[in-house]
Each structure stands twice: as structure tokens, then as C-alpha cells.
Legacy VTK file of the C-alpha trace (Angstrom):
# vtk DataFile Version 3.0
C-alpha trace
ASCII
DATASET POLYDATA
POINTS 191 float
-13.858 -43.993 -33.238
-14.886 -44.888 -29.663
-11.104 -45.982 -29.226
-10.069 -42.646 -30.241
-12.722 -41.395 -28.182
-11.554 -43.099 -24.736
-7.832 -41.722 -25.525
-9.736 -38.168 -25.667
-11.368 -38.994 -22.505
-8.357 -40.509 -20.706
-5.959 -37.411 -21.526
-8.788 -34.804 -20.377
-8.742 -36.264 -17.193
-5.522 -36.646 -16.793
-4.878 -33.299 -17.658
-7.756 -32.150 -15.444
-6.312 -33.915 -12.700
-2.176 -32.390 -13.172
-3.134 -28.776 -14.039
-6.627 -28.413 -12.015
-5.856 -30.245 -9.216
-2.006 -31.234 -8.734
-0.312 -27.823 -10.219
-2.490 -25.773 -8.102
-1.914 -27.828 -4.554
1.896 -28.004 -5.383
2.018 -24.288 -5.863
-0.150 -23.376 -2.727
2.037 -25.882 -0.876
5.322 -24.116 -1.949
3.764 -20.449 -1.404
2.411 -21.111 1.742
5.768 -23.110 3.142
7.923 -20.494 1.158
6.657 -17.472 1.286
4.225 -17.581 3.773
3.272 -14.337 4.669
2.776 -13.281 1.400
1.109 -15.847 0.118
-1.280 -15.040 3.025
-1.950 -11.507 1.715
1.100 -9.905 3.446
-1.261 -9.332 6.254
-0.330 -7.073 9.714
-1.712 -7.395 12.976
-2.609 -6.074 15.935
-3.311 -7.827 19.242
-4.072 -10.483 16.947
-6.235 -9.259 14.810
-5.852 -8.144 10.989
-5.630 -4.428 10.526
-4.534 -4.274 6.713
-2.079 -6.172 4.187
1.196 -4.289 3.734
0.274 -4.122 0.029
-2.892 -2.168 -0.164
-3.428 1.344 1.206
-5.424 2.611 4.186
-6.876 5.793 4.696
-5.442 7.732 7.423
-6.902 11.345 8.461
-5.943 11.814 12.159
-3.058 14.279 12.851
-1.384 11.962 14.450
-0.963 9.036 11.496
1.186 9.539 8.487
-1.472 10.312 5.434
-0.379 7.741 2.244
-0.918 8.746 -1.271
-4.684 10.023 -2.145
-6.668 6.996 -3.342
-8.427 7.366 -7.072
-11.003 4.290 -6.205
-14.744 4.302 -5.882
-17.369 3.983 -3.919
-14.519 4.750 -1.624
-10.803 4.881 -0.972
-8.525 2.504 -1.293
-11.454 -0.330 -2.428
-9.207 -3.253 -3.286
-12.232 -4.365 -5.905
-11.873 -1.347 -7.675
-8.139 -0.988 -8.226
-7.764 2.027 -10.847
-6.798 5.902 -11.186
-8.704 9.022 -11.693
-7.783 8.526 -15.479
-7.352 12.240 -15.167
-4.631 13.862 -18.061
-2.138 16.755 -16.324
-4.229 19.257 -18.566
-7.581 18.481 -16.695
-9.226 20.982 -14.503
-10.907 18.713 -12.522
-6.966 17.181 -11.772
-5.601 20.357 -11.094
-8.315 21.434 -8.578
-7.785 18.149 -6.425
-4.407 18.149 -6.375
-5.035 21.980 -5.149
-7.169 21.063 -2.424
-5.325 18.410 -1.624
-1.983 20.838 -0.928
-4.240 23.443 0.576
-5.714 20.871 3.309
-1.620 19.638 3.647
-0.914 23.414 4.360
-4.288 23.750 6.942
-2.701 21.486 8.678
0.788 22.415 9.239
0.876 26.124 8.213
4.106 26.484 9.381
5.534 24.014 7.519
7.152 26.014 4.670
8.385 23.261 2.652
7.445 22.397 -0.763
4.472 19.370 -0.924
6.008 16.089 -2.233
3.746 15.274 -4.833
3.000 11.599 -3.867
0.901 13.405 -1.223
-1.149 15.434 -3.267
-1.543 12.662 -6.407
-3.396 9.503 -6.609
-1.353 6.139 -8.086
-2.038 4.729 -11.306
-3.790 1.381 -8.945
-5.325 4.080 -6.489
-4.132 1.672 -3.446
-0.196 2.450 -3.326
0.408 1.793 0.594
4.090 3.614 0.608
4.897 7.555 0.236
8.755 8.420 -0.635
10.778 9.536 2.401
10.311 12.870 1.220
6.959 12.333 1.917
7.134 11.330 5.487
9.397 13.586 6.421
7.027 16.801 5.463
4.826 14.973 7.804
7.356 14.273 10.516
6.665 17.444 12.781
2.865 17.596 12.383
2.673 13.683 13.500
5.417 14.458 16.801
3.271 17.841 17.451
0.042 16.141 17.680
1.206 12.721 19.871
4.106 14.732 21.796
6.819 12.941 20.845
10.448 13.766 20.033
10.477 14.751 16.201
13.842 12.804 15.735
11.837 9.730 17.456
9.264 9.683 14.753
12.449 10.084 12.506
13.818 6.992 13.238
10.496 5.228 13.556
10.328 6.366 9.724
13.892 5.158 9.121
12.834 1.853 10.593
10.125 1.640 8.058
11.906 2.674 4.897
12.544 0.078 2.396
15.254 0.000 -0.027
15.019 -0.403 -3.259
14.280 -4.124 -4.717
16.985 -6.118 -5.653
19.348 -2.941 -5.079
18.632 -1.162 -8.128
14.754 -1.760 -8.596
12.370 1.658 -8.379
12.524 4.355 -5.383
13.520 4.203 -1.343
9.576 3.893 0.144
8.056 3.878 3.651
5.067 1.732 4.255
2.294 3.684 6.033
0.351 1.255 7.613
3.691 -0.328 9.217
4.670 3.498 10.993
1.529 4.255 12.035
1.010 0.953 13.716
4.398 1.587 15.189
3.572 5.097 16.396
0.251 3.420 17.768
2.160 0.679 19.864
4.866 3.390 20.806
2.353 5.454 22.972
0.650 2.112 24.878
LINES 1 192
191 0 1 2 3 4 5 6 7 8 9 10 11 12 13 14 15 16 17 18 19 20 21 22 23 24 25 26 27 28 29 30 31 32 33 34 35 36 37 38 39 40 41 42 43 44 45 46 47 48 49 50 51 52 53 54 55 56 57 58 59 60 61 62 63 64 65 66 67 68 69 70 71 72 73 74 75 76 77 78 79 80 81 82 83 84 85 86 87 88 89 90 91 92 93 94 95 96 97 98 99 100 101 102 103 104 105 106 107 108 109 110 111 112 113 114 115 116 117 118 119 120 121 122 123 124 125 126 127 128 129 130 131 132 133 134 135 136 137 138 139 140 141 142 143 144 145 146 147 148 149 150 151 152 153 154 155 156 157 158 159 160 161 162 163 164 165 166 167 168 169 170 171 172 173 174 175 176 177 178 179 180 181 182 183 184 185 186 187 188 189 190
């Protein structure tokens, strides 16, 4: 028995020591060599400090940012710890009244811009922390964002061009423009 025992012993910690210690080192190792800002938290910066990770939302309300897709988190928006949507069905009323309010404020804003709301602007994501809006998106934001920093509409246009990805792999989900990435752009663009 105390033979058997020892074997038990001997193969926990050896186990213990290749998937709790060595796996985990090996992996980090490879990540952070790799891949290394992502492993990192796909972090961006400015003047050398971190401002946000290119993966999680930030709320923007100024006139002069691009505004990303509503957040659905609590206590407040776009709370990494508390990833989730409204859980809100398309019959709700209580859906249908934000998403009015939401398009109302978008028209406030720009009343002369005629064009139809994209509805990534005006919906929250299933994670509530979705840091891209389609193209469509930024571009029915394009002339309130030039208005309110003076700039050349077709300036911001390529500034949103410049921060459009493609789709993954070629063929994987929907063109997408990274807020935080343009708006720090527009930000460095007027210093």
C-alpha cells in the first residue's frame, strides 16, 4: 500500500510541477515573445501612459470623438467585470425606448444630418464592451467630428480609412473601425 501510495505521490507532483508550473511559464513565454502586445492586453498609449486596450470599449461623449456602440454593463459603461447585454428581446418596451433616445440624442446632435442611424450606434453588443462601429457608423459621424475640431471632413475620412480593419483571415465577420485608435488619432492630429 505505502508503495502504491509513493507512486500516487510521485505522479501528483510531477504533474503539479508540468501542468501548474511548466505549461503555464512555457505558454506565457511564447505569448509574451509571440504575440506580445496582445498578450499584454492589446494595450494603447499615450505619452506613455495607458489610455485603453484596443479590445474593450470606451465611452466617448464629446462632439469631437467618434461615439462606439452603447454599452449594456453596470454600475457603468463599458465595466470590463461585468461583460453582458441588456438581455432585452426586440419586443421590449424598455429596448425600444433606448434605442429611441439613443437616435433622438444622434439627431440633437447633427440635425442636419439626414441620413438613416446605423444601428450599431443606437444598440448595445451582446458583451456590452464592443470597441469597433462598422464604417457605416463612422461615417454618419464624419461631419459632426470635422465640424466640431475644424478639420477637413475628407481628413477625418481618411483618418477613419486608416483605422478600418478588414475582415479576419479575409472572409471572417464585417469591415470595423476601432474607436479608441481614431479618436486618439484625431487627438494627436490637433497637437
Amino acid at each position: 500500500m505505502w508503495n502504491e501510495l509513493r507512486r500516487a505521490f510521485t505522479m501528483l507532483a510531477m504533474m503539479t510541477l508540468i501542468t501548474g508550473l511548466a505549461y503555464p511559464l512555457l505558454v506565457t513565454a511564447i505569448g509574451q515573445s509571440a504575440f506580445h502586445g496582445k498578450a499584454t492586453g492589446s494595450l494603447m498609449e499615450r505619452e506613455g501612459k495607458a489610455v485603453g486596450s484596443t479590445l474593450i470599449g470606451q465611452p466617448f461623449a464629446d462632439r469631437k470623438h467618434f461615439w462606439g456602440r452603447p454599452s449594456a454593463t453596470s454600475p457603468y459603461p463599458y465595466n470590463a467585470s461585468a461583460s453582458s447585454g441588456s438581455n432585452q428581446g426586440p419586443l421590449n418596451p424598455a429596448l425600444a425606448d433606448a434605442v429611441a433616445a439613443r437616435v433622438k440624442a444622434l439627431r440633437d446632435i447633427a440635425p442636419e444630418n439626414n441620413e438613416p442611424v446605423p444601428i450599431d450606434l443606437v444598440t448595445a453588443s451582446a458583451s456590452g464592451l464592443d470597441p469597433h462601429i462598422s464604417p457605416a457608423a463612422a461615417e454618419y459621424q464624419v461631419e459632426r467630428v470635422a465640424r466640431a475640431r475644424n478639420l477637413d471632413p475628407q481628413k477625418v475620412r481618411e483618418l477613419v480609412a486608416q483605422f478600418t480593419e478588414g475582415r479576419q483571415l479575409g472572409f471572417l465577420g464585417e469591415p470595423r473601425v476601432n474607436v479608441l485608435g481614431l479618436n486618439l488619432a484625431l487627438d494627436a492630429s490637433e497637437r
